[in-house]
N, C-alpha and C positions, 0 to 999 in steps of 0.2 A: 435931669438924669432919670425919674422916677416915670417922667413921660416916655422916654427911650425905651425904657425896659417893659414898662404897660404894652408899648408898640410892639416891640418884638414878641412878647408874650402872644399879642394876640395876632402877628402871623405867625407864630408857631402854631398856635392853633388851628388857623385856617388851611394850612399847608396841607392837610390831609385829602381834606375835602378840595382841595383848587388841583392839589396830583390827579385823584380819584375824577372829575371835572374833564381834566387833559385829555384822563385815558379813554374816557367813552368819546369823546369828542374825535381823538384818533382813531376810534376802534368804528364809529359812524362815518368818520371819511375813508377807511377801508371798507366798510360794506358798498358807498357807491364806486369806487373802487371794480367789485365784482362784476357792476353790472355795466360796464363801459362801453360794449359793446353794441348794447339796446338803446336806438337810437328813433327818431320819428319816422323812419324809412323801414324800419322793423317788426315785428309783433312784441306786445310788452311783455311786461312781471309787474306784479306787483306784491309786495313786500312790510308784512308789520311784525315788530319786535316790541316784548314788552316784558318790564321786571318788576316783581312786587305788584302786579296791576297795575300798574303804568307804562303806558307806552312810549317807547324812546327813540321806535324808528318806523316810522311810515310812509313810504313812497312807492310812483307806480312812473313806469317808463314805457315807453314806446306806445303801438297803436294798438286797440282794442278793436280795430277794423281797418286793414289795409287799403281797402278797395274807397273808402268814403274818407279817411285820412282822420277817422275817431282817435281820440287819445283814449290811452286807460286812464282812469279815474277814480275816488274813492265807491263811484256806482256799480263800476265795470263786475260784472259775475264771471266767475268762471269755473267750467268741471273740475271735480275735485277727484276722481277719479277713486279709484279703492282705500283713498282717505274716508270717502264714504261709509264704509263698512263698520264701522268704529258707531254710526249713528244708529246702524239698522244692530250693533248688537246691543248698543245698550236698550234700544225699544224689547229685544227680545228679553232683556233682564230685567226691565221694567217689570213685564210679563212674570217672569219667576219669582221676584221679591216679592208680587201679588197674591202666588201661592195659582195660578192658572198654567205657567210653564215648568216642569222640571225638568233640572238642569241632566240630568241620568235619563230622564224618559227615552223610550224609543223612538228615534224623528218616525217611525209609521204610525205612530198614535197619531198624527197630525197631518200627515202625507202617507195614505195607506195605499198610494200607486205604485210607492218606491219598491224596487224587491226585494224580496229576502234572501242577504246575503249568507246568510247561518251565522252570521254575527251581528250583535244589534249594535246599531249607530245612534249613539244618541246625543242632543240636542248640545252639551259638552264639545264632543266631536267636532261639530259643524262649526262652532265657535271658535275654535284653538286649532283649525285644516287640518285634524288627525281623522278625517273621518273613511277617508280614503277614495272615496269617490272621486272619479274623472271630470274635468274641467268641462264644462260643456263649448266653451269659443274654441276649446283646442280641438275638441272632437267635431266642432262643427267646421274647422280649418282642413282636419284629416279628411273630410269628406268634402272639401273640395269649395267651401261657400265658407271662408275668414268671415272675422266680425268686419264691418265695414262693405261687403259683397252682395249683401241682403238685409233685410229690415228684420231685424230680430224681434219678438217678445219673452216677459217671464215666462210665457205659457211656450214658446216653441224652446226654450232652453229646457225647461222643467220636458219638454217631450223628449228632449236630449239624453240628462240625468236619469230619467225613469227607464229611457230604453237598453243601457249599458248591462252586459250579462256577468260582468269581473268588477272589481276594485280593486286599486291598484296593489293596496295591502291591506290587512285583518286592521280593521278601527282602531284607531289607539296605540298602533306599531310605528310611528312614523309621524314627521310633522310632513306636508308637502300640501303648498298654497293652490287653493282650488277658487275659482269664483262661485260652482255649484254647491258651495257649502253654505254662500250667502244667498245664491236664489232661493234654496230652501229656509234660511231663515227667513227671509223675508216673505217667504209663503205661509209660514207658523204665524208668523205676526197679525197678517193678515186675515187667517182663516179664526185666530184665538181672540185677536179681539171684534173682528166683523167689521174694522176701518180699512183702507188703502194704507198705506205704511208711510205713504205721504200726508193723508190727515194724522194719524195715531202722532209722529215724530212733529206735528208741527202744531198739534196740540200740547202734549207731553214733554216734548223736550227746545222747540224753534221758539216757540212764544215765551213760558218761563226764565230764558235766558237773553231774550231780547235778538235772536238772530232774526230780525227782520226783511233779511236781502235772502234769505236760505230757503229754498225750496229742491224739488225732483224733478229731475228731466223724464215724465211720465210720457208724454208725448213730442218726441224731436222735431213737429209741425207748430206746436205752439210758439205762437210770440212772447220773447222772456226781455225785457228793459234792458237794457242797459248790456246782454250777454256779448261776450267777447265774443270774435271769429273766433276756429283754432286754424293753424296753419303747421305746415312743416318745409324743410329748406330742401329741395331739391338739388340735382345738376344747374337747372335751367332759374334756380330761384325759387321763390315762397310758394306754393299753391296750398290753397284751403283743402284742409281734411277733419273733418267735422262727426260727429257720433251720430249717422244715420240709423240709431236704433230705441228701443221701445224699453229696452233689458232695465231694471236700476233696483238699487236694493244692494249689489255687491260694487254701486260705481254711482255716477248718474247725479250725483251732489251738486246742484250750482249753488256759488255762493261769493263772497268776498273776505279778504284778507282781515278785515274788522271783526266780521262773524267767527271766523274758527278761532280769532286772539280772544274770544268771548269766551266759545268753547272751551278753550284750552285750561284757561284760569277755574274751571268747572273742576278739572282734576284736582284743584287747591281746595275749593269751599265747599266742594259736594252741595250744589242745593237741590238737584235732583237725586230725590232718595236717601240723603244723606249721606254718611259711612260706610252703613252696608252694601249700597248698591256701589259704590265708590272701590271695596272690595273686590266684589263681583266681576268692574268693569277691567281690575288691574292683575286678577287671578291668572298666571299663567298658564298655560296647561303641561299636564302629567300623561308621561308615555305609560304603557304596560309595561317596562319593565323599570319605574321607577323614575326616570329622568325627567328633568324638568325643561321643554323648551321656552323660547323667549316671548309666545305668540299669546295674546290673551282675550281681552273681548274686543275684536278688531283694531289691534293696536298692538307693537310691539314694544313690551316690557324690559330694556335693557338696559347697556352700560353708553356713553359716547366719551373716550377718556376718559373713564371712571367717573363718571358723572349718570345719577341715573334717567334715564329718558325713556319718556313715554312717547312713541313716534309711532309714523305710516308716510309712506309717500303713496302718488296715484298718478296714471299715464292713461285716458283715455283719447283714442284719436288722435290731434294735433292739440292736447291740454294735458300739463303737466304743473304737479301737487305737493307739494311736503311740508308737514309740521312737525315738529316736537316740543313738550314739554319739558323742566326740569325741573323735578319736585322741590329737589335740595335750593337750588337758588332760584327757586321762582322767576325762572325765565323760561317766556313763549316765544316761538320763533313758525315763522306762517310766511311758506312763498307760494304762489301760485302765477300761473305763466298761459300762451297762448301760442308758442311756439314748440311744436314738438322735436324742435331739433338740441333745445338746448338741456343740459347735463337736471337731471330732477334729484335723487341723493345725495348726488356731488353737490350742486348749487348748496342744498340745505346744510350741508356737511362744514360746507366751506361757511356757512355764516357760520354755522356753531362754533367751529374753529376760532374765530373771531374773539368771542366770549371767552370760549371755555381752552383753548391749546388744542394742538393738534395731535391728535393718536399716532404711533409708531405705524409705519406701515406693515400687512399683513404678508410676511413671505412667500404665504401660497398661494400671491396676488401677483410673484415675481418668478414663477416654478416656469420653465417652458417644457414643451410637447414634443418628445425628441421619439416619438413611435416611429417606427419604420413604415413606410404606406406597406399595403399588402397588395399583391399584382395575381393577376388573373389573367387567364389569355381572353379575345376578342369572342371567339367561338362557344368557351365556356360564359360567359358575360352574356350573351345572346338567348341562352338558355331561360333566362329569369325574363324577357320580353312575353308581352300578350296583356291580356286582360284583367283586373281585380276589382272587385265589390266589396264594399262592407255592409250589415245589416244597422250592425251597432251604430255607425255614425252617418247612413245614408247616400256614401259615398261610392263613386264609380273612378279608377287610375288604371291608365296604360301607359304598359312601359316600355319604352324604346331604347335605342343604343345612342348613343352619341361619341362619334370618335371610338377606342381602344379602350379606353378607363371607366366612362362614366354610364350610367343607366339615368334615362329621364323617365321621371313619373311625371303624367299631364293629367291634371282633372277633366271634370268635364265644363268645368268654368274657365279650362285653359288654364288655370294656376301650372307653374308647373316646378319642380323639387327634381335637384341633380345630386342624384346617391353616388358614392364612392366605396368600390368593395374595404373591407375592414378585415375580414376572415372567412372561413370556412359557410356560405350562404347568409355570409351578413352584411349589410352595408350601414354606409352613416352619410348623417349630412350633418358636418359642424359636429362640433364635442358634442352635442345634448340629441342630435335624435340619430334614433338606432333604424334599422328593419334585420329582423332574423326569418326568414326564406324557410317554410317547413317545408316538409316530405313526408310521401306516404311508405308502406312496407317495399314497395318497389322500387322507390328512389324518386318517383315521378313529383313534380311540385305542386301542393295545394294549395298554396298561399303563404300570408306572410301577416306576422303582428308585429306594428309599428311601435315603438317607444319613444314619447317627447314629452320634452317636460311635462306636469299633470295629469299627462294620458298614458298608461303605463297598459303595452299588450293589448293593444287595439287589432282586432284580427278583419283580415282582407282575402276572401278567397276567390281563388281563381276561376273565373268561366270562359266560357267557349267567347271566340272571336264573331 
């Protein structure tokens, strides 16, 4: 009898721990679950999870090279895309906690080509995308040459940023995510310590933490081991689209799924800097009129189902990125991918889900657009045809008729954008970009400033044919 009850005793006790056992073991065959799709005929993911410093889920699916039939592997690198930025701000708070960068200063104490907007942007700013400045890939898309079209550098971006006459608003009025914010940090970094931002980050922050797979895509000609293709899924199927550019500092991160779970666990024991730079990295930023957005030193500081998370995703090219942290239950969650077709928020979202439950959905994710189109006759619509220049973003668009409704603008790279009138000399393409059509005292048309996301009143004036 005394043996009986010893026994039950002691599976009651274990009972907690063999429940607790079950549910990750279900909660891990729902993760490969997600990825069911990603097969050897496909480009992979590859995926680490880990609570308490321990990791509980590790694996990689599909091909790290289509063409050669590579698997992903624990090797495999891949862009991290504007998960990057989170590296290039902490090197800049490295810099501040040294007492070399302040966080108030004006970014022209450091970059004295930028102009003077009659408001000073400072170093803050650039950190938290309050600073207002215009996107420079967007401004280099309005002028007719997207990222992907031509081989970009820091330096021809930074010619971009420095040549804009407007901001989009007064510094500090607004949160609106710029990558020009991080070319400039990454140019502070650079000019304040006298290293590349690639030595500075892999002295200071790659080695101390043991990310030994992590480096910059400094030069898109160099041979990197082990790096994945990237691809995206066409009509016709996969074809390779890869980051033909030089840019990195707001992107440009190769790395693997083992390194950023390294990283991540950094947000728990601070051993860079300790505390206070641990502070510094998780500081959100403060509008002018008080409010606090969720955006902080390259990383956004918020809730996932009341749970709080330190996160970013990233999308360059055909590579897609997301991590988040969760301070409260020491859970790190790190996907990183090679196909740019598949879902980068959603994926990361749907692990967390996993973990943590699922958030209500957001109603104003379910509102539909019951605007009335606005009509214009054929004759008036023809009116806004001919020629446009911009100074600011070095662009050249004519515009032609197409059918009764629509206006095409053609770059001169052949790009070309189908506007829809919207109202009185304005058009739209898509809910996010605007053109408002001016006039001078006589009614005759001068031109026209564009509005799209980042780029807010990009002006195009009209010249002779």
């Amino acid at each position: 009898m005394k043996m009986k009850y010893t026994l039950l005793l002691g599976l009651l006790w274990w009972a907690p721990l063999l429940s607790a056992a079950q549910t990750l073991r279900d909660t891990l065959s729902k993760m490969d679950e997600l990825f069911v799709s990603v097969d050897q005929q496909t480009p992979g993911i590859s995926v680490t999870v880990s609570r308490h410093g321990e990791v509980i889920y590790h694996k990689h699916k599909g091909l790290a090279n289509m063409e050669l039939g590579v698997p992903v592997t624990d090797s495999t690198r891949f862009e991290a895309g504007s998960v990057s930025k989170q590296f290039t701000a902490t090197a800049v708070l490295l810099l501040v906690q040294e007492g070399k960068v302040g966080l108030d200063d004006d970014v022209r104490q450091y970059i004295p080509e930028l102009p003077d907007y009659g408001k000073t942007i400072t170093v803050r700013h650039l950190l938290n995308h309050t600073s207002g400045l215009k996107d420079w890939g967007v401004l280099a898309g309005l002028g007719g040459w997207p990222r992907g079209t031509r081989e970009y550098t820091n330096a021809l971006a930074l010619e971009y940023i420095v040549r804009q006459p407007t901001l989009n608003y007064t510094p500090g009025a607004e949160y609106l995510y710029s990558n020009s914010n991080y070319t400039l940090l990454t140019q502070i970094v650079e000019r304040v310590s006298g290293q590349t931002l690639a030595d500075f980050t892999q002295e200071r922050i790659f080695n101390p933490l043991g990310m030994e797979a992590t480096s910059w895509r400094t030069d898109f000609r160099k041979i990197v081991p082990h790096r994945a293709t990237a691809y995206n899924k066409g009509d016709d199927g996969y074809e390779t689209i890869m980051p033909f550019e030089n840019t990195y500092g707001h992107a440009a991160l190769l790395t693997t799924t083992a390194d950023l779970d390294r990283w991540n666990t950094s947000w728990k024991n601070s051993p860079l800097g300790g505390a206070a730079l641990l502070r510094l990295r998780t500081e959100r930023g403060v509008l002018n009129n008080g409010d606090t957005i969720a955006y902080a030193g390259g990383v956004f500081v918020n809730e996932y189902n009341g749970y709080r998370s330190v996160n970013h995703s990233g999308a360059t090219a055909g590579y897609r990125a997301w991590m988040a942290y969760f301070p409260g239950q020491e859970l790190s969650i790190v996907y990183l991918s090679n196909d740019g077709s598949l879902s980068t928020t959603g994926t990361g979202n749907r692990i967390a889900s996993l973990f943590l439950g699922t958030p209500p959905p957001d109603a104003a994710d379910r509102e539909a657009d019951g605007r009335t189109p606005y009509r214009i006759g054929r004759d008036e619509l023809a009116e806004f045809t001919g020629r446009y220049a911009s100074a600011a973003c070095g662009g050249k668009w004519v515009a032609t008729l197409a059918g009764d409704t629509t206006l095409i603008m053609t770059a001169q790279s052949h790009q070309k954008r189908k506007l829809t009138p919207s109202g009185t000399d304005t058009f739209s393409r898509g809910k996010t970009q605007k053109v408002r059509f001016e006039r001078d005292k006589d009614g005759k048309l001068t031109g026209f400033y564009i509005s799209v996301p980042r780029a807010r009143n990009v002006w195009f004036e009209r010249v002779a044919d």
